[in-house]
Every structure is written in C-alpha cells, then in structure tokens.
N, C-alpha and C positions, 0 to 999 in steps of 0.2 A: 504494500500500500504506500502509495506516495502521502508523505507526509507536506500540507499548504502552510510554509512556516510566513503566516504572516507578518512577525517578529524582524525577522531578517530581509522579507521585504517591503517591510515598512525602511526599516533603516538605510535600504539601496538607495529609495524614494527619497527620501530626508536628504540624504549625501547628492543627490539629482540636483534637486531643489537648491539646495546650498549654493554648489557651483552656477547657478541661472538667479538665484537672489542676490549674490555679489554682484555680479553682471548688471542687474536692475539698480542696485543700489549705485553704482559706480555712473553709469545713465542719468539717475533721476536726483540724485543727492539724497536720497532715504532710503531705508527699507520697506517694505509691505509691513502696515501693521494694523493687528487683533485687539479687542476691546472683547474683554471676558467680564460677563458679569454673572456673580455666583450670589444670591440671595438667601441666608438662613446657613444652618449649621449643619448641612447633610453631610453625614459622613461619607459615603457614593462618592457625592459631588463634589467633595472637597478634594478628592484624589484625582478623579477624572479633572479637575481643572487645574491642580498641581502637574500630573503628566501634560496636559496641552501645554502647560508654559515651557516645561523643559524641552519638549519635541520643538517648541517654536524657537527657544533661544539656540540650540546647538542648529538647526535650519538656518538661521540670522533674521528671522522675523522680528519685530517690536512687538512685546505680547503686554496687553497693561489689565491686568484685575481691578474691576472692581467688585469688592469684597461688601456686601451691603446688609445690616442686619434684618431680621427676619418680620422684624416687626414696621419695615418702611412701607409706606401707603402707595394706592394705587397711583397717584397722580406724583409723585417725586421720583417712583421708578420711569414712568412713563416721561418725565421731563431728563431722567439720563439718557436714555433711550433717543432721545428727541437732539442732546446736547452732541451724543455720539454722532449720531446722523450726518449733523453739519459739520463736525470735527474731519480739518481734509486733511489729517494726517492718518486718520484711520481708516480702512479699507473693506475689515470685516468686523461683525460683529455677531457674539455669540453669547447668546441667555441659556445659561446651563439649568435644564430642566430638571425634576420639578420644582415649577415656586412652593413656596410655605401656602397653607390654604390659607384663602380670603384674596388672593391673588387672581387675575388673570390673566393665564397664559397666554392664550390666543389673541385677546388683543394685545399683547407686549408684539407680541411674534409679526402680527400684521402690520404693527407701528414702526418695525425696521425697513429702512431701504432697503427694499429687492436685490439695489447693487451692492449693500455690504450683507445680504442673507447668504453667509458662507455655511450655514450650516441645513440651506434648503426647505425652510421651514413656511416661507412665505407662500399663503395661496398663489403669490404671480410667478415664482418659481415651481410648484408645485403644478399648475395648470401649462407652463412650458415643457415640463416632461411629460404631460400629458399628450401633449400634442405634437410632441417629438422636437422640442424646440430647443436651443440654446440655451442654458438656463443653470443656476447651480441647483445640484444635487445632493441629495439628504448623504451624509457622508458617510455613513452605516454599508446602506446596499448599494453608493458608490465605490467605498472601499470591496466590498464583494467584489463588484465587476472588473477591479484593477487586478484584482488579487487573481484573475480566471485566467486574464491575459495575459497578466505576467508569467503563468502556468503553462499558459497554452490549452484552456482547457476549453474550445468553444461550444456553446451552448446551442449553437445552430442549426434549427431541425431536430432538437431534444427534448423530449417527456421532460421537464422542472414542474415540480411541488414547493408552493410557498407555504411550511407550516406556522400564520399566524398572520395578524392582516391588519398589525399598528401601523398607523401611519408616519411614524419613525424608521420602520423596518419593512413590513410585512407587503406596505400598497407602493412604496415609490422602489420595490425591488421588483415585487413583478412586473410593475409599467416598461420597468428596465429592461428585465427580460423578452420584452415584448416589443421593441424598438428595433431594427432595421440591421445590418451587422452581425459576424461572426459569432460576437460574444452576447450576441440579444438570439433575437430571431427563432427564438424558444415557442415549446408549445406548451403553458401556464394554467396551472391550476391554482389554488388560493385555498387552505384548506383553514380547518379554523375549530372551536369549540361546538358549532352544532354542527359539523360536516357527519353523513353518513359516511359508516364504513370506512372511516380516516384514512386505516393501518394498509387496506385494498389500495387507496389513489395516493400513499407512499409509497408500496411498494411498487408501482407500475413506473416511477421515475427514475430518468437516467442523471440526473443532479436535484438531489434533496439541499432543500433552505430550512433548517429548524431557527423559527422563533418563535418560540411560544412561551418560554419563560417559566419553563417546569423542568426540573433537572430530571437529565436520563428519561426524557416522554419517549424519543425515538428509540425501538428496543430493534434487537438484530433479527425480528419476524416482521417487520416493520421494511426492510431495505432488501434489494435485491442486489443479486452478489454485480458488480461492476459499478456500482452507482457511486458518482461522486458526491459527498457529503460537506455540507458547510453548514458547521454549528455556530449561529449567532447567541445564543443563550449562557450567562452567565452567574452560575449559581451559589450561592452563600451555605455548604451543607456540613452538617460534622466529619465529613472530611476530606474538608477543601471544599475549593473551588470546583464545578462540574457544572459543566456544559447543558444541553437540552437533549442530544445525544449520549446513549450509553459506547462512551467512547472503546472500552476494552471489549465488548461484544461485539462490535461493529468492524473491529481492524480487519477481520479476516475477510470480509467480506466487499467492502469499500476499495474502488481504485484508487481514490486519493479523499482526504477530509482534512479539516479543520482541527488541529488541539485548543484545546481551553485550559488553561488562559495562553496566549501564544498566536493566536490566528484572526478571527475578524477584528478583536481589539485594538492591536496596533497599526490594522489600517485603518482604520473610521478616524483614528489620529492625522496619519497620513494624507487620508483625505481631506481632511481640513486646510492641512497645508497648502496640498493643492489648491483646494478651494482659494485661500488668501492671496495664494500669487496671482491666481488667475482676476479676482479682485481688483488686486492692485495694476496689473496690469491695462484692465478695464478702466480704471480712473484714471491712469495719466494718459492714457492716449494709447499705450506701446501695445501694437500686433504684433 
C-alpha cells in the first residue's frame, strides 16, 4: 500500500512557495500577508492557529493574530473584520472556526472580501466553484486535490464516495471532484447519516473520502481491495489520535491512503499558503 504522506508534501509545497515568495517580495517591496483571527479559548483552535503561523513564517508570509477574547460583541468583531478589509497590507484573511456561541458565523464569513476569503468560505467563492469558476477554494478538499496530483493518483472516470457533506469538507470536495480535469472528472456520490445501505455505495468506490467525524466509521467490509482511501477525520480517543478510517484493517487492502495524523492535515495548511500567495498576487496586479 502506498502510503499519501501528506507531511512531506506539505513541506515540498512550503519550500515551492518560499522560493516564489522571495521573488514576490523582492518585486513588490513586501511579503503576502495573513490576518488570523482566533476568538475564545478553544483548545483545537489554539493549535491549528499556532501551526498556521509557523507554516507561514518558515514560507516568508507576514502572519499577524488577532487573539480576541471570547466575550467580544457582534458589532466590534465585525468592525475588525471591516478594518482588515481595507488594510492593503493584508491579503488574506482567516476566522478560525468555531466562534464562542452568541456569535455569528456566517455573517463574519460573508463580511470578508471575497478577494482576501483564502480560506473559501464566502458564498461568492463558494458559488464560483460551483460553476467551475476561478475562485479560492475551501483549503481542506483543496488540499485533497493537491495531494492526488502530487501522487498521481487521477480520479478521472472513477467511482468517488464522499462520506459526509459539511460544507467545510464534504460539499466543496465533491463539487471538486466533479469539475473538468484528470484529477476531477469523477463519478460522485455524497453519502451521509441517512444514506441507505452506506457500507454497499462505499464499497462500490475506487477512491473513498471519509468525513464524517467518527473514528474508525470506515471498517475493512466497508472498502474494496484496490481502492484509494483519504481519511479527512481527526479523532480525540484513549488512544490517540485516529482517523475516521480503521486504518490497521484497511492496509491490506487499500492501494494507497491517508495516515492520521500525517496526511490531509498538513495540506489544508498548505493550502492556505497557496491560497495567500495567490491573494497577494491578485492584489498587486502580478500574473
């Protein structure tokens, strides 16, 4: 079984990037820069935004936190939001989810510029990959689709099960798959909590997506031997960390998968990156 170390290339990516953000920088007199903003005290979220900063500074990004307590009101988040916007030294911006309750999300998310929604969040992003458009991409099952290519693993003309159908993960991956291209050009299914017969239209595909966010959901009666496996599910269990796939079950029979933790994680990172350069490049002008 081939093992997707998403790990390693995440970090190719990062070392890419590097080398093309110097270049930018040396062009434009700055670097591309992030505006992270983490609201309340989640523990998740305090890591996942501690890793983006480090992924962006060894890249050469300008990453600036704002760090905001949990108890700040609708209308002062939504005037940083507003302050980022016009700030032109900043390019992308990203509301690390979830807010503390009493919050809303979806309107913070709709209140960002499209052109700095590096993390795809915005309905006018979200309806461009609908319509096969130009547009940033939800960096999850963007990262997915880096990760295929970089493999070689194309998905075109192939049975894909999406198991789970967040619109973080589950609806802008199969849009993905469904798009034009080697690594699209799939034939999609969307499977979910009331799907009849689940374990039947997983096993009928030749690349399984588990997101569903239940560790160990996908069992080895579940997947048919050659099928490529990408576990997006990241689970908190007594012991360890484990996926949404049972991954030691599964080896024998898998041509190539995802390890957890080690695989879609450090590209959703990755992709962000991308996301930012591509950003910045957008705002100064540079094709």
């Amino acid at each position: 079984m081939q093992i997707l170390n998403g790990k390693e290339t995440a970090l190719t990516i990062r070392e890419e990037l590097k080398v093309e953000i110097d270049a930018l920088k040396a062009k434009h007199g700055r670097a591309p820069g992030l505006a992270v903003i983490l609201v309340g005290e989640d523990p998740a979220s305090q890591v996942y935004v501690r890793n983006k900063e480090i992924a962006c500074e060894k890249a050469g990004i300008v990453s600036s936190a704002h760090r905001i307590d949990a108890s700040v009101s609708q209308e002062d988040l939504e005037a940083l939001i507003n302050k980022l916007n016009a700030d032109e030294t900043i390019d992308g911006i990203l509301l690390q989810l979830p807010l503390p309750k009493g919050l809303d999300s979806q309107r913070c998310l709709e209140l960002i510029d499209p052109g700095k929604d590096v993390d795809g969040f915005h309905p006018m992003n979200v309806g461009k990959l609908m319509l096969g458009l130009p547009g940033f991409r939800s960096c999850t099952p963007a990262g997915i689709m880096t990760l295929l290519e970089r493999y070689n693993l194309p998905t075109s003309g192939k049975k894909a099960v999406v198991v789970g159908r967040s619109n973080i993960v589950g609806k802008p991956l199969a849009m993905m798959l469904m798009q034009y291209g080697d690594f699209a050009n799939a034939t999609v299914t969307v499977c979910h909590s009331r799907t009849d017969n689940l374990a039947e239209e997983v096993k009928a595909a030749d690349f399984v997506f588990a997101a569903i966010g239940m560790p160990k959901f996908i069992t080895k009666d579940m997947v048919k031997e050659g099928a490529v496996v990408i576990d997006v599910g990241i689970n908190r269990t007594d012991e360890g960390l484990v996926g949404d796939c049972d991954y030691a079950a599964l080896e024998p029979l898998a041509s190539a998968m995802t390890p957890v933790p080690g695989g879609v994680g450090p590209m959703t990172i990755a992709q962000l990156l991308i996301n930012t350069v591509q950003a910045f490049k957008e705002h100064v002008g540079d094709s």
